[in-house]
PALUM-253054 format. One record per residue (C-alpha): chain; x, y, z; residue number from 0; residue in three letters. Coordinates in nm, 2 decimals. Layout:
# PALUM-253054
NODE  c       X       Y       Z    k    r
NODE  A       X       Y       Z  NUM  ALA
...
***
This chain:
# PALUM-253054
NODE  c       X       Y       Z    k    r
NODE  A    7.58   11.70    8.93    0  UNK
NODE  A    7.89   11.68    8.73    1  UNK
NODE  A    8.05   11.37    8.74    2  UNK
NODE  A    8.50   11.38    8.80    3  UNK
NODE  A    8.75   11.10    8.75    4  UNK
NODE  A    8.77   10.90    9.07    5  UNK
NODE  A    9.07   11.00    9.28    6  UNK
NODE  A    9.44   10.83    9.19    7  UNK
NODE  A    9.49   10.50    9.42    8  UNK
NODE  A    9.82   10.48    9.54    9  UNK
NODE  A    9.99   10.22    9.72   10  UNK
NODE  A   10.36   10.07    9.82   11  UNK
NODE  A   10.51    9.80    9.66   12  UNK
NODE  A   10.62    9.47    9.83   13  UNK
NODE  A   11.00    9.65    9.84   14  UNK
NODE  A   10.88    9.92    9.98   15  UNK
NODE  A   10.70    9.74   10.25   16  UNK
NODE  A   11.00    9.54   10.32   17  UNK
NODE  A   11.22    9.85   10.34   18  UNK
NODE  A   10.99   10.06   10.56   19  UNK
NODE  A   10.97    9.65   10.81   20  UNK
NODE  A   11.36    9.69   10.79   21  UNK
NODE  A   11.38   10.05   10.91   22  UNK
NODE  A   11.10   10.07   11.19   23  UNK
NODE  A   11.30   10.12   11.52   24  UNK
NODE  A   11.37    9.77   11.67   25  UNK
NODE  A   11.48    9.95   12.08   26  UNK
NODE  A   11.27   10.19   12.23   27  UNK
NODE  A   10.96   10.17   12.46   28  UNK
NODE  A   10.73   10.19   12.12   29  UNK
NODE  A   10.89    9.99   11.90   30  UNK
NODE  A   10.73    9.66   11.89   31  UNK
NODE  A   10.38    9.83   11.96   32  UNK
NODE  A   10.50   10.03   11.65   33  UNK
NODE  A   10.63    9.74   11.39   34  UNK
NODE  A   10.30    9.57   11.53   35  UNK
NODE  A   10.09    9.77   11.42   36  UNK
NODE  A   10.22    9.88   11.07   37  UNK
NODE  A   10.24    9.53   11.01   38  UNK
NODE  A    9.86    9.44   11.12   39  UNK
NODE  A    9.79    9.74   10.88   40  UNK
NODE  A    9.99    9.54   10.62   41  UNK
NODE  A    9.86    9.22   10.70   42  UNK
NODE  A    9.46    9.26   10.72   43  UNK
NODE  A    9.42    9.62   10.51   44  UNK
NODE  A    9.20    9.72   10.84   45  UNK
NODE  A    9.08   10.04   10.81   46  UNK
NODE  A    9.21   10.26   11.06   47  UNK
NODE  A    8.89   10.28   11.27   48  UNK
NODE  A    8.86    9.93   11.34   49  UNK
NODE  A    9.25    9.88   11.39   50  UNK
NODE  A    9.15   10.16   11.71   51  UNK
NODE  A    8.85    9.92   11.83   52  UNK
NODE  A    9.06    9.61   11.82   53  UNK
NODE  A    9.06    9.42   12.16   54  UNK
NODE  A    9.25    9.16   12.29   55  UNK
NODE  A    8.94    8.92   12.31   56  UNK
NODE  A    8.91    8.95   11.87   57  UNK
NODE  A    9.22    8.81   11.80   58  UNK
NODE  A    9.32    8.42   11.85   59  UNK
NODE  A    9.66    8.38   11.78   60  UNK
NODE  A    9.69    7.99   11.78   61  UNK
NODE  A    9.79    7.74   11.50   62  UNK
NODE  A    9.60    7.91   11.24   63  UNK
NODE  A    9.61    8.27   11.40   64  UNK
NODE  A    9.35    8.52   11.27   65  UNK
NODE  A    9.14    8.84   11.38   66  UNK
NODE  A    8.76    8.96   11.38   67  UNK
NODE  A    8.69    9.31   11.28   68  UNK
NODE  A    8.42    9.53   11.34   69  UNK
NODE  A    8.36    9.73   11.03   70  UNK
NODE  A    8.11    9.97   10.87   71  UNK
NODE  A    7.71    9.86   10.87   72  UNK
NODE  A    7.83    9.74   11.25   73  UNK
NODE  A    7.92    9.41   11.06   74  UNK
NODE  A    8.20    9.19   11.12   75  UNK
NODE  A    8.45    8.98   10.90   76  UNK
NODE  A    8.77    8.75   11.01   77  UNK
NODE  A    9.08    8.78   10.88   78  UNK
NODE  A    9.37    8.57   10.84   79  UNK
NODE  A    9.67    8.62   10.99   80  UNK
NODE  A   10.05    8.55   10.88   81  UNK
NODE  A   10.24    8.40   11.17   82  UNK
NODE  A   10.51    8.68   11.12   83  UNK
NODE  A   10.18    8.92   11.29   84  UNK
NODE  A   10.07    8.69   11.53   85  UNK
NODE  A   10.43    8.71   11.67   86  UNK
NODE  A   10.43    9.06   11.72   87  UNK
NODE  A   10.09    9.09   11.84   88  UNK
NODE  A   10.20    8.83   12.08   89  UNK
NODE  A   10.46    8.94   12.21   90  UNK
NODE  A   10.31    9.32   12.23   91  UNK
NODE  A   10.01    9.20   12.47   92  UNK
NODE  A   10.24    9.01   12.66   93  UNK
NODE  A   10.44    9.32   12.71   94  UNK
NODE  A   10.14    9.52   12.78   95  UNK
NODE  A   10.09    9.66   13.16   96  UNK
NODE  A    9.88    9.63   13.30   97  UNK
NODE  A    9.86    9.28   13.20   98  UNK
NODE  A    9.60    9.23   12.89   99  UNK
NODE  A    9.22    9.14   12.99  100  UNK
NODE  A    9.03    9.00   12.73  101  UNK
NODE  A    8.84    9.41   12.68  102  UNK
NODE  A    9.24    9.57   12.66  103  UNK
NODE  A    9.28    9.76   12.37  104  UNK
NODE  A    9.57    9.61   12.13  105  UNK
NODE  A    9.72    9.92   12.07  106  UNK
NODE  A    9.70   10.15   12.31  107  UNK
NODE  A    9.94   10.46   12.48  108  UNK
NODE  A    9.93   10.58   12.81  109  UNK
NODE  A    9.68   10.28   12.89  110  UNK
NODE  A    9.40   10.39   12.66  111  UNK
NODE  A    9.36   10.31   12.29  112  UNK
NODE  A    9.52   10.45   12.03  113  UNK
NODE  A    9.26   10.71   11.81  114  UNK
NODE  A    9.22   10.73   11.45  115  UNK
NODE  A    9.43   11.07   11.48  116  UNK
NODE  A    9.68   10.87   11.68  117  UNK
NODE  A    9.74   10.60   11.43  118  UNK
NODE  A    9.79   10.85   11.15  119  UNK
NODE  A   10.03   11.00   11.36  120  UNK
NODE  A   10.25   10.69   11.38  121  UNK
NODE  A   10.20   10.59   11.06  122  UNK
NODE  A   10.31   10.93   10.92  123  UNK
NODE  A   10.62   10.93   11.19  124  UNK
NODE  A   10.78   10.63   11.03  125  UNK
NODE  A   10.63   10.69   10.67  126  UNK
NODE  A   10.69   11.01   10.56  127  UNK
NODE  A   11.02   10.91   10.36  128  UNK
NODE  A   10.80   10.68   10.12  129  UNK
NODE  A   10.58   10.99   10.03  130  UNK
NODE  A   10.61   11.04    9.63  131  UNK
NODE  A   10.59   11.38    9.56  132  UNK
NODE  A   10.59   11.33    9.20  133  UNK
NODE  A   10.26   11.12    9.22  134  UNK
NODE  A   10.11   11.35    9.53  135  UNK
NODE  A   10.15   11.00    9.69  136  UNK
NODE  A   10.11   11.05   10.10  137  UNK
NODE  A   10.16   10.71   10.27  138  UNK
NODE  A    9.87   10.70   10.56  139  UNK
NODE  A    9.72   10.41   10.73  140  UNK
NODE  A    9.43   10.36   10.45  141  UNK
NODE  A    9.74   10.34   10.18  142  UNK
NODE  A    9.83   10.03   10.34  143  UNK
NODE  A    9.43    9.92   10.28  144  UNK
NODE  A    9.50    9.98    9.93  145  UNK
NODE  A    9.82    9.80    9.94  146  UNK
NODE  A    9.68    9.48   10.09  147  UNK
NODE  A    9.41    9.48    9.80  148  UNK
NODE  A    9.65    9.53    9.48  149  UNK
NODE  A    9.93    9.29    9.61  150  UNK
NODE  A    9.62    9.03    9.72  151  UNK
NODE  A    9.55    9.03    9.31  152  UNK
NODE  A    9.89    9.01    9.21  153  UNK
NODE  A    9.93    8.67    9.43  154  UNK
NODE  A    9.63    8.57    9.20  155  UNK
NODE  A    9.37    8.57    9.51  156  UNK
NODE  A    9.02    8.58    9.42  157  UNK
NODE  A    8.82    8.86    9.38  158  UNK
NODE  A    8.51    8.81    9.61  159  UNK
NODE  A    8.75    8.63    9.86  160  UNK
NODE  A    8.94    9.01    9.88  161  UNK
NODE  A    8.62    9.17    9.87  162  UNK
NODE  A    8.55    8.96   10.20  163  UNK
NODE  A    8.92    9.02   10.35  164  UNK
NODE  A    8.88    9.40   10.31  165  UNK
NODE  A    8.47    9.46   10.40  166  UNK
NODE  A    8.38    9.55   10.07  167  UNK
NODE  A    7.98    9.57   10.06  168  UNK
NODE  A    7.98    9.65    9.64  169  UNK
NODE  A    8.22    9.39    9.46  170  UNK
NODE  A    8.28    9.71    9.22  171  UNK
NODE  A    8.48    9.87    9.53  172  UNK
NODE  A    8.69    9.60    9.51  173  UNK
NODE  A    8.70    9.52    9.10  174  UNK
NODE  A    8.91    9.86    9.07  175  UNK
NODE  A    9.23    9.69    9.27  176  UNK
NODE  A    9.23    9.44    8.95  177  UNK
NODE  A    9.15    9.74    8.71  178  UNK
NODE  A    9.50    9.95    8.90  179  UNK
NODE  A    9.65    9.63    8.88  180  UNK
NODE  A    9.61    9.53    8.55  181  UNK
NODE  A    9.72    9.91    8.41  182  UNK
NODE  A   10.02    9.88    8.61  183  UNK
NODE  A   10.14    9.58    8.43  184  UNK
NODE  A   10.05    9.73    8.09  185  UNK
NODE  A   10.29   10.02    8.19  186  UNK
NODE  A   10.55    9.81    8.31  187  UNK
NODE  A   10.54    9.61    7.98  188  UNK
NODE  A   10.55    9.93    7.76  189  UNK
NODE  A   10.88   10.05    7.97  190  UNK
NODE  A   11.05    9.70    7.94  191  UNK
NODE  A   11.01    9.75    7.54  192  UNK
NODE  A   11.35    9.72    7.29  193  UNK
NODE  A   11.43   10.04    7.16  194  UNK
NODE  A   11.26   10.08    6.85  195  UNK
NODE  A   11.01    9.80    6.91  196  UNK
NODE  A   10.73   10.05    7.04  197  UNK
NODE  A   10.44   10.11    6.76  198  UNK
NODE  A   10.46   10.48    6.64  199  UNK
NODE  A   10.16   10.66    6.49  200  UNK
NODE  A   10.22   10.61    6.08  201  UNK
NODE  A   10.18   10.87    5.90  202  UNK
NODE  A   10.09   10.71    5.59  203  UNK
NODE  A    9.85   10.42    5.52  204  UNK
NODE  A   10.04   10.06    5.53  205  UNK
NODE  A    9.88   10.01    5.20  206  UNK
NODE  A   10.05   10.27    5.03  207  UNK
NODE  A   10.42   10.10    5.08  208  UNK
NODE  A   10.23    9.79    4.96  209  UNK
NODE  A   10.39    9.79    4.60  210  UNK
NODE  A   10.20    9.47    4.46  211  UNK
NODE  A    9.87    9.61    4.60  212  UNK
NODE  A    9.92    9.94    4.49  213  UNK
NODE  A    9.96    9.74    4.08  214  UNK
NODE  A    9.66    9.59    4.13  215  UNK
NODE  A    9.47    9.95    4.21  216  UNK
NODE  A    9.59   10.09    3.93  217  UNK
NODE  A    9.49    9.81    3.69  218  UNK
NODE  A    9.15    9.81    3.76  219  UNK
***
């Protein structure tokens, strides 16, 4: 089989994220189940089937909050939490009617969890004004997945220790977030440049304006 280039990975950047946190709807009879959840997205890079099977009874949201996921291979991992989540997921179960049993979906409508397709819906709802047409960038829920990875290596977080956080059974899965990271840093530095710094192709050999070399060639 012929073998392609592996698709683009796209993801926000922390101002992005922030912006989007600042413009979710902060009134409404959604809102906070709505901030919630983009920020769990955020927080945990979930993928958006085991965001749908989370249950009140896998988070614990004391001191040191965190959350168990059921991923792929019907394995599980925990996940830290930051305390700005665990706020909002509080608050959101407390809110929930009837009141939360340890089996109540965390994010739910209508009394029943949210799906996959239901999630994507949301997400793209409050989204869609981060799309980059330029790059064919579409902000879904597994864009956040990617952005928890590549802003986990930029804090300087350790490789297997992401490849834990995000469910990664091949290390290589998760080697390409420092591999996106590292070229976006190399194309940063090349746009920060002085003008006229930048190396241009020569078009004739260095050794040729080398006047004292060029004696020495033509005495031997």
């Amino acid at each position: 089989m012929k073998r392609t280039a592996p698709a683009e990975t796209h993801f926000l950047e922390e101002d992005e994220v922030e912006d989007l946190m600042r413009a979710l709807p902060r009134a409404g009879r959604l809102s906070l189940r709505d901030r919630a959840l983009v920020l769990f997205l955020y927080n945990t890079g979930a993928r958006v089937q085991e965001v749908a099977d989370l249950r009140v009874e896998h988070l614990d949201l004391g001191e040191q909050p965190l959350v168990r996921l059921h991923g792929k291979g019907d394995k599980w991992r925990t996940c830290p939490l930051w305390q700005r989540t665990a706020v909002f997921l509080r608050a959101l179960i407390a809110s929930l009617q009837p009141p939360a049993t340890p089996s109540t979906p965390v994010f739910s409508a209508h009394g029943r969890p949210l799906s996959r397709f239901g999630i994507y819906k949301i997400v793209r709802r409050h989204c869609s004004q981060l799309d980059d047409h330029g790059t064919a960038r579409r902000v879904t829920p597994h864009i956040f997945r990617h952005t928890a990875a590549v802003h986990l290596v930029e804090a300087g977080v350790d490789v297997n220790v992401i490849r834990g956080w995000l469910g990664h059974a091949d290390l290589s899965t998760t080697n390409r977030y420092a591999e996106i990271n590292t070229k976006a840093k190399l194309a940063a530095l090349r746009s920060a440049e002085p003008p006229g710094s930048s190396a241009e192709p020569r078009t004739v050999p260095i050794w040729r304006s080398d006047e004292s070399l060029l004696k020495w060639l033509d005495s031997l």
